[in-house]
C-alpha positions as CSV (number, residue, x, y, z in Angstrom):
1,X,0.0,0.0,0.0
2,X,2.9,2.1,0.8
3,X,4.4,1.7,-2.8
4,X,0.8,3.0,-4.5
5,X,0.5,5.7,-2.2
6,X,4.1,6.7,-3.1
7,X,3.2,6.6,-6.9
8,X,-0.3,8.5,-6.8
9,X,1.9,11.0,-5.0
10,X,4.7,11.6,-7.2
11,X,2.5,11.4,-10.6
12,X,0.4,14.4,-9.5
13,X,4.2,16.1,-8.6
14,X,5.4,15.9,-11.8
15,X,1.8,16.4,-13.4
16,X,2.2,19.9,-12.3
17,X,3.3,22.9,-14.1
18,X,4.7,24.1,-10.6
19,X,6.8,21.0,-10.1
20,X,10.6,22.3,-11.1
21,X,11.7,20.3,-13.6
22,X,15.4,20.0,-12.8
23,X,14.0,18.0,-9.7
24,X,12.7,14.5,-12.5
25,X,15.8,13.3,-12.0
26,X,15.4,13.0,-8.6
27,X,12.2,11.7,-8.6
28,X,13.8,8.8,-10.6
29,X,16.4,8.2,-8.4
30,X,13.8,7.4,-5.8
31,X,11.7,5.4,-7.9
32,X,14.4,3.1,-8.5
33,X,15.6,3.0,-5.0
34,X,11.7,2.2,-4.0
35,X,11.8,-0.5,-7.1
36,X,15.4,-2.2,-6.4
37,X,13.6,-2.6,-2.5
38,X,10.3,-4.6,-3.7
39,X,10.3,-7.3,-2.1
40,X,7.6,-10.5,-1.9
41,X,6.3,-9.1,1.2
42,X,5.7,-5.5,0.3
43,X,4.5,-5.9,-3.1
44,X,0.8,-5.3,-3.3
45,X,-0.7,-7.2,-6.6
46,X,-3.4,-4.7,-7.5
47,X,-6.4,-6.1,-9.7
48,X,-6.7,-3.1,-11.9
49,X,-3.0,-4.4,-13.1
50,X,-4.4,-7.3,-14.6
51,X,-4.7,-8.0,-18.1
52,X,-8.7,-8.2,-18.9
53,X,-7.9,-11.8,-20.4
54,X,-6.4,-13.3,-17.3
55,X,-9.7,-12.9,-15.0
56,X,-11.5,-14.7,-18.2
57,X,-13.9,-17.7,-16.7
58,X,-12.6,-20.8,-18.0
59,X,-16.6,-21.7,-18.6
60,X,-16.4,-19.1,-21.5
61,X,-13.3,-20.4,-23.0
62,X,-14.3,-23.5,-23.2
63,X,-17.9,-22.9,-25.0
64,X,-15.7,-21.2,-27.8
65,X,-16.5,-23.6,-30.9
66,X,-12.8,-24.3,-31.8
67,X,-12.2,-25.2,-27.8
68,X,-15.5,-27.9,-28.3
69,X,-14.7,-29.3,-31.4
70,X,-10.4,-29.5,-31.6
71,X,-9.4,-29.8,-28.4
72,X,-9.5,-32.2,-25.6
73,X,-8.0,-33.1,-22.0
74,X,-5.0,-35.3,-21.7
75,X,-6.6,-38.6,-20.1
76,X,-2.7,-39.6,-20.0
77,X,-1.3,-36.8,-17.7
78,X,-2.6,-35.8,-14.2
79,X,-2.5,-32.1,-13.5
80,X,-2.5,-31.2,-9.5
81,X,-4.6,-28.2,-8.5
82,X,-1.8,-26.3,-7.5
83,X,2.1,-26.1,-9.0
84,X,5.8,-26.9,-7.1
85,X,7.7,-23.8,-5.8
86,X,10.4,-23.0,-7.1
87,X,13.4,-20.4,-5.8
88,X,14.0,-16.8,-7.0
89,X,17.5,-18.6,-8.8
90,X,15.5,-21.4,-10.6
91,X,13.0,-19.2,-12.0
92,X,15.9,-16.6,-13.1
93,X,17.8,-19.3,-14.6
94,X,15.0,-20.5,-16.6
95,X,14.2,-17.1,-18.1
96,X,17.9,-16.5,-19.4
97,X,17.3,-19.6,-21.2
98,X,14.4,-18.3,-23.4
99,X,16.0,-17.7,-27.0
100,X,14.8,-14.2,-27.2
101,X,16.0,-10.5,-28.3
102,X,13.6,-9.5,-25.9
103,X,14.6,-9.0,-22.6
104,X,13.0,-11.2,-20.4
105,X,13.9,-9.7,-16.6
106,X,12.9,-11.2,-13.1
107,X,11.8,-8.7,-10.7
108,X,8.7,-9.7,-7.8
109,X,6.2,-7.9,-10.2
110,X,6.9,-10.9,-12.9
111,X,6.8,-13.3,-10.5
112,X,3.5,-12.6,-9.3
113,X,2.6,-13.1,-13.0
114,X,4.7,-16.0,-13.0
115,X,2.3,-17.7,-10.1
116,X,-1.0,-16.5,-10.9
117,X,-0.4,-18.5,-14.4
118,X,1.2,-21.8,-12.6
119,X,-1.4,-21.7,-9.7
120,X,-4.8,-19.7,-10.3
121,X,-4.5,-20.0,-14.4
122,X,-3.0,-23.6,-14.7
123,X,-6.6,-24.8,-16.6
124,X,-6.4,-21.7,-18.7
125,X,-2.5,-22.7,-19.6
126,X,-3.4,-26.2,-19.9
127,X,-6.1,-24.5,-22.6
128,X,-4.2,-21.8,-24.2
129,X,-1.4,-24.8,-25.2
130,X,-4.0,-26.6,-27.2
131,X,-4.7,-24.1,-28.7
132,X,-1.8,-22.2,-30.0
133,X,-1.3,-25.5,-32.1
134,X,-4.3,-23.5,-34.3
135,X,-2.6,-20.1,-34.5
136,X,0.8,-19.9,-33.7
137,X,1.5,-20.7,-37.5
138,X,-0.3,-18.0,-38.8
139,X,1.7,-15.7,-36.0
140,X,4.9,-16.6,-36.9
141,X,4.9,-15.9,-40.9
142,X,3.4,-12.3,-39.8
143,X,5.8,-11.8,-37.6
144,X,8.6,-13.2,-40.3
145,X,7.1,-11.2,-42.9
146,X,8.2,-8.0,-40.8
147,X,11.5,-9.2,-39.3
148,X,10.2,-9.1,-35.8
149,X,11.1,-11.2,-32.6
150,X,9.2,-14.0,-32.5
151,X,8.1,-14.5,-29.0
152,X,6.2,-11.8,-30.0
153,X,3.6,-14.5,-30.6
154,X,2.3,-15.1,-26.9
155,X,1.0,-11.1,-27.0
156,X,-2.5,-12.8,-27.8
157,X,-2.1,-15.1,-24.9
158,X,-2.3,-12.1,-22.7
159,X,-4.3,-9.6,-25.3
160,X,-7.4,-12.7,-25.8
161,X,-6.5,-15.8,-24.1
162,X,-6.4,-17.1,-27.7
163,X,-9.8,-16.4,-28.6
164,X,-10.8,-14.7,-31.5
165,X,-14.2,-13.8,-30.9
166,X,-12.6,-12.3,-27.2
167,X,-14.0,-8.3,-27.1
168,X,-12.4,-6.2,-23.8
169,X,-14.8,-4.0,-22.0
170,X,-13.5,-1.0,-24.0
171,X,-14.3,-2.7,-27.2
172,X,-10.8,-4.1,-28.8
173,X,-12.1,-7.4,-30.5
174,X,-10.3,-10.5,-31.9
175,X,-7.2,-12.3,-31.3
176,X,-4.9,-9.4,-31.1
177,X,-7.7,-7.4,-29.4
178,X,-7.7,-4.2,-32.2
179,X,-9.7,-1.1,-31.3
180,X,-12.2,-0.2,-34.3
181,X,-9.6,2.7,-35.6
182,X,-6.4,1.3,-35.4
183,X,-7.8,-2.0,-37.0
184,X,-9.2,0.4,-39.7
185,X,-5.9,2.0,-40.0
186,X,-4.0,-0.8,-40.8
187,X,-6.6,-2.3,-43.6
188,X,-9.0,-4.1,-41.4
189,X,-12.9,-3.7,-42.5
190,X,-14.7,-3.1,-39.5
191,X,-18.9,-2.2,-40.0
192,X,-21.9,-3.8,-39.5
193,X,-22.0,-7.3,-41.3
194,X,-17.7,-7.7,-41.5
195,X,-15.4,-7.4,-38.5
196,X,-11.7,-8.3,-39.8
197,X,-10.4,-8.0,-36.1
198,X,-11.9,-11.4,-35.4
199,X,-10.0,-12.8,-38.7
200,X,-6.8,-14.5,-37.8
201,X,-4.8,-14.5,-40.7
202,X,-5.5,-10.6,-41.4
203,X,-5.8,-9.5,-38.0
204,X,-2.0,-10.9,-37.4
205,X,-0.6,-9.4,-40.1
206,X,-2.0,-6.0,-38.9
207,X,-0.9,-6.7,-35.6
208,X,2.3,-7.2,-37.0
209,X,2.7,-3.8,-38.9
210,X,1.6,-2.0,-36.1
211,X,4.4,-3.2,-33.9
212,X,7.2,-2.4,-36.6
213,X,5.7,0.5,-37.1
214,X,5.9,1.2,-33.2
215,X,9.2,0.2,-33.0
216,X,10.2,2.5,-35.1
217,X,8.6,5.4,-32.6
218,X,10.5,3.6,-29.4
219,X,13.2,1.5,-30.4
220,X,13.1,-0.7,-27.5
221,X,10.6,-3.7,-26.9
222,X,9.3,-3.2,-23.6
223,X,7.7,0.3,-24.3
224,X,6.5,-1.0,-28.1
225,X,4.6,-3.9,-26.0
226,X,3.4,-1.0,-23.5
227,X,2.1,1.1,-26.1
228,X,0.4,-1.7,-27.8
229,X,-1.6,-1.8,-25.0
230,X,-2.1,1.7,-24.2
231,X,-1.4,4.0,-27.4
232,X,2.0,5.6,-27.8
233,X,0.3,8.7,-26.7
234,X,0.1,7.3,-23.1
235,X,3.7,5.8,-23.2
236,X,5.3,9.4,-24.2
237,X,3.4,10.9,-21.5
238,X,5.2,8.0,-18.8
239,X,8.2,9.1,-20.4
240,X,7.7,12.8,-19.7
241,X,6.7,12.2,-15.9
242,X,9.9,9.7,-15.3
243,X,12.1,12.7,-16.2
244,X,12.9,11.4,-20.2
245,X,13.7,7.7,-18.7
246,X,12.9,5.3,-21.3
247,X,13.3,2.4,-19.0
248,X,9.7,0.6,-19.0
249,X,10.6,-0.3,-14.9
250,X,11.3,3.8,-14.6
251,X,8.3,4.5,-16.4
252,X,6.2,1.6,-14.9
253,X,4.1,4.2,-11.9
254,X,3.2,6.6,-14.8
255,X,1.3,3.9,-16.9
256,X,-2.3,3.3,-16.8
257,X,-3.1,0.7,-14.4
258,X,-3.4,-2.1,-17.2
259,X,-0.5,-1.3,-18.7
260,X,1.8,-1.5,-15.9
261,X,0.8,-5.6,-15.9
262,X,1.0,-5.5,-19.7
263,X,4.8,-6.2,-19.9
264,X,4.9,-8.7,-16.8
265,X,2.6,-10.9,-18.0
266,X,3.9,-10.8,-21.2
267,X,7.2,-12.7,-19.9
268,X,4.9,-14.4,-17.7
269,X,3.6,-16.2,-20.5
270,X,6.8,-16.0,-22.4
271,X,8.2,-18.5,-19.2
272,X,5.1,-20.2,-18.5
273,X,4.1,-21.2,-22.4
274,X,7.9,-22.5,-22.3
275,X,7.9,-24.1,-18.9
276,X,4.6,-25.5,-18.2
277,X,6.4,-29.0,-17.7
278,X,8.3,-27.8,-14.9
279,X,5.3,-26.4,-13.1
280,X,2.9,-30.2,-13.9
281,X,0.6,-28.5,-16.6
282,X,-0.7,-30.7,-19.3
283,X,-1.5,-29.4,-22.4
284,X,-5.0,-30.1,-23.8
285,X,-4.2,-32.0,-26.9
286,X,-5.3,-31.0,-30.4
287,X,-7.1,-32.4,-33.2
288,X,-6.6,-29.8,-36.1
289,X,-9.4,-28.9,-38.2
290,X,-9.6,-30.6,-41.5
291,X,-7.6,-28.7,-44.5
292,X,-9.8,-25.8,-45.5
293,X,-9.8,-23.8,-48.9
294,X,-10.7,-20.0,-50.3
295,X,-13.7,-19.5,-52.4
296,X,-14.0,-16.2,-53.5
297,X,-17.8,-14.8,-54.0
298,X,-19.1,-11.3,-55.8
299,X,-22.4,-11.3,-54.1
300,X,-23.7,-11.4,-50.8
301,X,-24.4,-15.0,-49.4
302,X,-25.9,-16.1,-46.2
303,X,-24.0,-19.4,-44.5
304,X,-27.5,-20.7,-43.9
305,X,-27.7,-21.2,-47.7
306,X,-24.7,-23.0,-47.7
307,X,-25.3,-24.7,-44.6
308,X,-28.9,-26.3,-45.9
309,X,-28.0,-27.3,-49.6
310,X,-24.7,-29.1,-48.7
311,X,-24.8,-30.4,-44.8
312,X,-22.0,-28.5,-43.9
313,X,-22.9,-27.1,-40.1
314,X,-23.5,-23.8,-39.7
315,X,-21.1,-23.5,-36.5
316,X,-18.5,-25.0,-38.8
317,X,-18.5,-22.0,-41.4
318,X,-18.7,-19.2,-38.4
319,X,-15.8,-21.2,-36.8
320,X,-13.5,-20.8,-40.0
321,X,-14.9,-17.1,-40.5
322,X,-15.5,-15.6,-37.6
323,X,-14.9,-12.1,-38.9
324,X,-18.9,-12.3,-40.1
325,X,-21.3,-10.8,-37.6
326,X,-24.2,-11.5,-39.0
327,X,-23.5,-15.0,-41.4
328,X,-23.7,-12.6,-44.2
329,X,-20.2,-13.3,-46.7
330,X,-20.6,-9.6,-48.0
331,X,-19.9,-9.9,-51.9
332,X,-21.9,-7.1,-53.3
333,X,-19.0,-5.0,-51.4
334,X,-16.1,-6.1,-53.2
335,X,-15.0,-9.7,-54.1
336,X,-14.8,-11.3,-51.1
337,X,-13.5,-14.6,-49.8
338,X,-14.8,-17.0,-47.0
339,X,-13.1,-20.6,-46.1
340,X,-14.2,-24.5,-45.6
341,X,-13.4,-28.0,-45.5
342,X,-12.0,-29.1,-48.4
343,X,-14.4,-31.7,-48.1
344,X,-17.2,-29.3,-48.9
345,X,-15.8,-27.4,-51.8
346,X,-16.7,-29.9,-54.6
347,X,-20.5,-29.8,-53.1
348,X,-20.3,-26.2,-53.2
349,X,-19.2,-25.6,-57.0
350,X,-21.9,-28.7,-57.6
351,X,-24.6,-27.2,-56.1
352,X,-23.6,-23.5,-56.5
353,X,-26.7,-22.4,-58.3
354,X,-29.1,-24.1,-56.1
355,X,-27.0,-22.3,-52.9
356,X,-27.5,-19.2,-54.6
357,X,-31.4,-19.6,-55.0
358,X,-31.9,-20.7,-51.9
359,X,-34.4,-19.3,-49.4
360,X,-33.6,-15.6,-50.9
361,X,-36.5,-14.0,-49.8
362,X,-36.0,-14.5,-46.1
363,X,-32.4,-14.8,-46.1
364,X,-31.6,-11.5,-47.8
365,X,-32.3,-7.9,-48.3
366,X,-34.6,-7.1,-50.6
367,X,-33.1,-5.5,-53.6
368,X,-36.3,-3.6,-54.4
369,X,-39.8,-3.0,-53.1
370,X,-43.1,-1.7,-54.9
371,X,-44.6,1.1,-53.1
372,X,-48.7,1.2,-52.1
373,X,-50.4,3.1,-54.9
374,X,-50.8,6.6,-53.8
375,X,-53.9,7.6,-56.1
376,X,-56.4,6.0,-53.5
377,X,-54.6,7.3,-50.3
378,X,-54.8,11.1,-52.0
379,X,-58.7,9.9,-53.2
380,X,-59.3,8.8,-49.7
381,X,-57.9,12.1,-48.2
382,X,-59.8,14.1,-50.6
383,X,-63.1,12.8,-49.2
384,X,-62.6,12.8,-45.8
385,X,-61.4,16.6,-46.3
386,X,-64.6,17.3,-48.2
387,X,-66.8,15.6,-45.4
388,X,-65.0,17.2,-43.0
389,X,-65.1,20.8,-44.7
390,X,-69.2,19.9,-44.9
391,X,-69.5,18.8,-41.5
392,X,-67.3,22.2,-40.5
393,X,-70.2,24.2,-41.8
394,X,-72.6,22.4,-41.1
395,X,-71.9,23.2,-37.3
396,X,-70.8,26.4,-37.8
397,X,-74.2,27.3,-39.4
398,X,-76.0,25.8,-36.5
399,X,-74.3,28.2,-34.4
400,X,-74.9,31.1,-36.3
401,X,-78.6,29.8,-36.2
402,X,-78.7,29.6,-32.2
403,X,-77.3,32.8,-31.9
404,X,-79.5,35.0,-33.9
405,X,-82.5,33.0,-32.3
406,X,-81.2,33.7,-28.3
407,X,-80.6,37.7,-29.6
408,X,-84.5,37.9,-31.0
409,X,-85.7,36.8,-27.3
410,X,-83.5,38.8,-25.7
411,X,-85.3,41.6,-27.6
């Protein structure tokens, strides 16, 4: 408690125009006297530092489709409820062993990570290992295809949990957990029947251009994997209040509260996606969907059509396109593609007409619509304004009548 009153303090300091600037270097120097003296006893883990996809109940993981249908538990290995301890040394040692340009530092704020991922998470581990077998492919070639680190690839571990249909209380959807604009900057469609956040392959490849192009702001991982997270805008503001340090551990009590776990966990999961033997966790094993291919359509076509004419289930095609809201493939747009089994593709170009004709009516907008002739609505109105025009005068001449009559007795 001591530490966040401390950090509240010193950030509004520094947020003032009054503070003297020549004093941020001091301030610095007692941050990193207070950091080099946490210890496990006065570290306080504060919730608000969590990463929105680590307090994710295990019950909603596991109704994701891909989680149902492609992976299953071990029956072969025994995982306890709770992981060995290890020492301060062992779990050192085992992070200089990581092949990574990354640095991947021990300090008591990663090994809180470090625990809540062997201990409280072990079922989401024993989860998220299945199923990286169905992503960590498509990761690797976007990260390849910009020259960036690869253990960049276990940033969705901590961004989704590996889910792509994940969406964070602010709104960032998919995998890599995009917000709408940034998605739409870097070529994702995002609007009512299409959200490309939710598409693996495309939402990977953005991911990956946004960090090279972040890197290219920062020049150092930790504060690219912060501002990920938070927007550069918020990192260069950390920067400012640490005095110009562009240490992320300097910076770490000027970050908003997620971020400050956002680098942590991320070498959590670096260590614990490496390590799970060490700590008992057994991987749920994989059965990989069936070899899928790329049809590519020009007009709008509803899954159900497909789903009904060839037997393929309709869970099936939302599971290998997720980035459809609404089961609508949205062709009339632009040429667009969708996949499926392999299996199905022959029934498809079989039966393409009959797919196409299918249940149109219901399934689709209507293209055009006939309006209600307007002659007998105007006819209609003409009347009634006549009758009421007649009825008008009608009264008005009785009232004329009632008061000439009261005037002659009055007389």
């Amino acid at each position: 408690m001591l530490n966040k009153i401390l950090y509240i303090f010193l950030i509004i300091l520094v947020s003032s125009s009054a503070f003297p600037q020549s004093m941020l270097s001091t301030v610095s120097d007692s941050l990193r006297a207070r950091r080099s003296n946490l210890n496990a006893l006065d570290y306080v883990f504060d919730e608000d530092e969590i990463p929105e996809s680590m307090n994710q109940e295990m019950e909603d993981m596991l109704r994701d489709y891909n989680a149902q249908h492609y992976l299953f538990v071990d029956s072969d290995c025994v995982q306890m409820p709770n992981g060995p301890i290890f020492t301060k040394e062992e779990t050192i040692e085992r992070l200089r062993r990581l092949p990574t340009v990354i640095e991947m530092p021990w300090n008591e704020v990663v090994q809180n990570y470090i625990d809540r991922y062997a201990n409280k998470l072990r079922r989401h581990v024993s989860l998220m290992l299945g199923a990286q077998n169905l992503y960590m492919e498509i990761f690797e070639e976007a990260l390849e295809t910009y020259g960036l680190p690869l253990e960049l690839r276990y940033l969705p571990v901590i961004e989704s949990a590996l889910n792509p249909n994940a969406v964070s209380h602010a709104g960032a959807g998919g995998l890599w957990q995009f917000m709408v604009a940034t998605g739409q900057r870097y070529g994702l469609r995002v609007n009512s029947l299409v959200d490309e956040r939710r598409d693996p392959t495309k939402s990977s490849y953005a991911a990956a251009h946004y960090l090279y192009d972040l890197y290219q702001i920062f020049n150092d991982w930790h504060l690219v994997i912060a501002a990920y997270n938070a927007g550069p805008g918020n990192i260069q503001k950390a920067i400012t209040r640490a005095g110009g340090s562009r240490d992320y551990w300097e910076i770490y009590p000027f970050l908003p509260a997620e971020t400050r776990g956002y680098v942590p966990a991320f070498i959590a999961a670096n260590y614990i996606m490496t390590f799970y033997r060490d700590h008992n966790i057994c991987p749920m094993k994989t059965t990989l969907p069936q070899q899928a291919d790329t049809i590519v359509v020009t007009k709008n076509l509803h899954f159900k059509q497909i789903s009904e004419v060839i037997g393929i289930p309709i869970e099936e095609l939302r599971a290998f396109n997720p980035q459809y809201r609404h089961d609508i493939i949205t062709g009339y747009t632009e040429p667009t593609d969708f996949r499926m089994p392999t299996e199905y593709v022959k029934l498809f170009i079989a039966n393409e007409d009959s797919i196409w004709a299918y249940d149109v009516s219901n399934l689709m907008k209507r293209d055009q619509v006939e309006v209600r002739s307007y002659t007998s609505t105007r006819s209609y109105s003409r009347n009634y304004s006549k009758m009421s025009s007649r009825s008008a005068v009608s009264r008005n001449s009785r009232k004329a009548t009632i008061r000439k009559t009261t005037r002659r007795r009055r007389r």
